[in-house]
C-alpha positions in Angstrom: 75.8 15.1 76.5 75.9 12.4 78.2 76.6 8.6 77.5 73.0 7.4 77.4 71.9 9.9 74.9 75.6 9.7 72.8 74.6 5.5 73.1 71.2 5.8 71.8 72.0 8.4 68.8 74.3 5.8 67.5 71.9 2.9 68.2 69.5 5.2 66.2 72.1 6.0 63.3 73.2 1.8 62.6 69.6 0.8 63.3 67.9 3.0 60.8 70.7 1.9 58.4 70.4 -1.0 58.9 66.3 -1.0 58.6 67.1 1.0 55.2 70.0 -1.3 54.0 67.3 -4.5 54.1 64.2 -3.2 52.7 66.5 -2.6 50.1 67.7 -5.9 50.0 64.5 -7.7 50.6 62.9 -6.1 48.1 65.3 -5.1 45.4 68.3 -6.7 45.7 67.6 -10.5 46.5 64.7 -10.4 44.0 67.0 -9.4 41.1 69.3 -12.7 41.5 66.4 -14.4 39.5 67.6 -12.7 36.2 71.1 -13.1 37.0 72.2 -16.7 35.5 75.6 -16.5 33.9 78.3 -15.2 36.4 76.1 -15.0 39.6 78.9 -16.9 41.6 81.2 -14.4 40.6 79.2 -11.8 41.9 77.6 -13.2 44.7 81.4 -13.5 45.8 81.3 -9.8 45.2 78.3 -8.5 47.1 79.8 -10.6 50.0 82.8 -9.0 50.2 81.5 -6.0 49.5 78.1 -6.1 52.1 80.5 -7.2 55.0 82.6 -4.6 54.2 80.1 -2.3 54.3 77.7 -3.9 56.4 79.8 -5.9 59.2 80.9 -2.7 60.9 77.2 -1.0 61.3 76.1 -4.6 62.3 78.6 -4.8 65.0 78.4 -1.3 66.4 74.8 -1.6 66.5 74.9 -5.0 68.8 77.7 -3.5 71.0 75.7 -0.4 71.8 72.5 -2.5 72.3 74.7 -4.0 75.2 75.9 -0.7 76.4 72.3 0.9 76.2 71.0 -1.6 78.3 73.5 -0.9 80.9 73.2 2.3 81.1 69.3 2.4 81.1 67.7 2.9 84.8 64.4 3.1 84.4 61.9 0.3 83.8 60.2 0.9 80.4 63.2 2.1 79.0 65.2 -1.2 80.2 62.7 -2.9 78.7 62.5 -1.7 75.2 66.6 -1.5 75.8 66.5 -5.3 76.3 64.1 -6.3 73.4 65.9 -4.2 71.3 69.1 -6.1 72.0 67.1 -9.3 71.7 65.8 -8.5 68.5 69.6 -7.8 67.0 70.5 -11.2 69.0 67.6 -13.1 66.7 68.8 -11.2 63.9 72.6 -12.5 64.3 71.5 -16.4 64.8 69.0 -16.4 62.1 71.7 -15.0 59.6 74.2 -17.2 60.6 71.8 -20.6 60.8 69.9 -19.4 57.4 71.0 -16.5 55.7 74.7 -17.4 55.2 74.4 -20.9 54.3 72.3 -19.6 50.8 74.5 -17.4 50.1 77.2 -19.9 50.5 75.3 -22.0 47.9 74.9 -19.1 45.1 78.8 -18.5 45.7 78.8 -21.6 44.2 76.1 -21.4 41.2 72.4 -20.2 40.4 69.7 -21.8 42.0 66.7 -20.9 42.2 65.4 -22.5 45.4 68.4 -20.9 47.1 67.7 -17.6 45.7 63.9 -18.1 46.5 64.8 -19.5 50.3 67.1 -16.2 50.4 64.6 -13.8 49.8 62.0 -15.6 52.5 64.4 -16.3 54.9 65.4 -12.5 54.4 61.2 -11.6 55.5 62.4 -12.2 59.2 65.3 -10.3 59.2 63.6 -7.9 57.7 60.7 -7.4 60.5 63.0 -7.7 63.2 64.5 -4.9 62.1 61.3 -3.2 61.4 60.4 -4.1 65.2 63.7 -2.8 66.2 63.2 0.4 65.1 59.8 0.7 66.2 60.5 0.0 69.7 63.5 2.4 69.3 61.0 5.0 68.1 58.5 3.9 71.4 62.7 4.7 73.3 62.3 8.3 71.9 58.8 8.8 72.3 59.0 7.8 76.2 62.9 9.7 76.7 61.5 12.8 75.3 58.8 13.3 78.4 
């Protein structure tokens, strides 16, 4: 096989994780902090740790073969979706790190509910970039395969 189809199998494998891993989230896990008052710190401690063990790894495989698919891609439509794919995980990483972390950071601390609710909407973006992100990587295999 070679490296551009090894690169894009993976890219397919942490992306479609990853595009499973947040629906989940969005729409089961972040919704369910609402009934969780007593102790929530305490385990919003623990899903961190837990998530970014978990989670961290496929993350950052995922960007670093974004960047390798693009530099192996030659031809134009391909290069394109390549590069919106790795723009879409480079969104993804900013707007965790200027939203995402900083209300979790908050109900490490205590419940709130406006934390919890700016969570779960913040969470709507990440959520459709990864959506996007695997369309366009479907639109990759529909386009490879003729």
């Amino acid at each position: 096989m070679d490296r551009l189809v090894i690169t894009f199998l993976i890219q397919i494998v942490t992306s479609f994780s990853m595009l499973g891993i947040i629906w989940f989230i969005q729409l089961i896990h972040y919704p369910l902090l609402n009934k969780i008052k007593e102790g929530l710190s305490q385990y919003e401690k623990a899903h961190l740790k837990r998530a970014a063990f978990f989670i961290g790894p496929l993350l950052a495989i995922d960007l670093v073969v974004s960047i390798f698919l693009v530099s192996f891609e030659t031809r134009s439509i391909l290069i394109r979706l390549a590069t919106c794919n790795l723009i879409f995980n480079i969104f993804y990483w900013i707007w965790t790190f200027l939203f995402q972390i900083q209300h979790h950071q908050k109900l490490s601390v205590g419940f709130s509910r406006l934390s919890i609710r700016k969570l779960v909407l913040h969470n709507w973006v990440r959520t459709l970039l990864w959506t996007i992100k695997c369309t366009a990587l479907l639109w990759m295999i529909f386009i490879h395969s003729k």
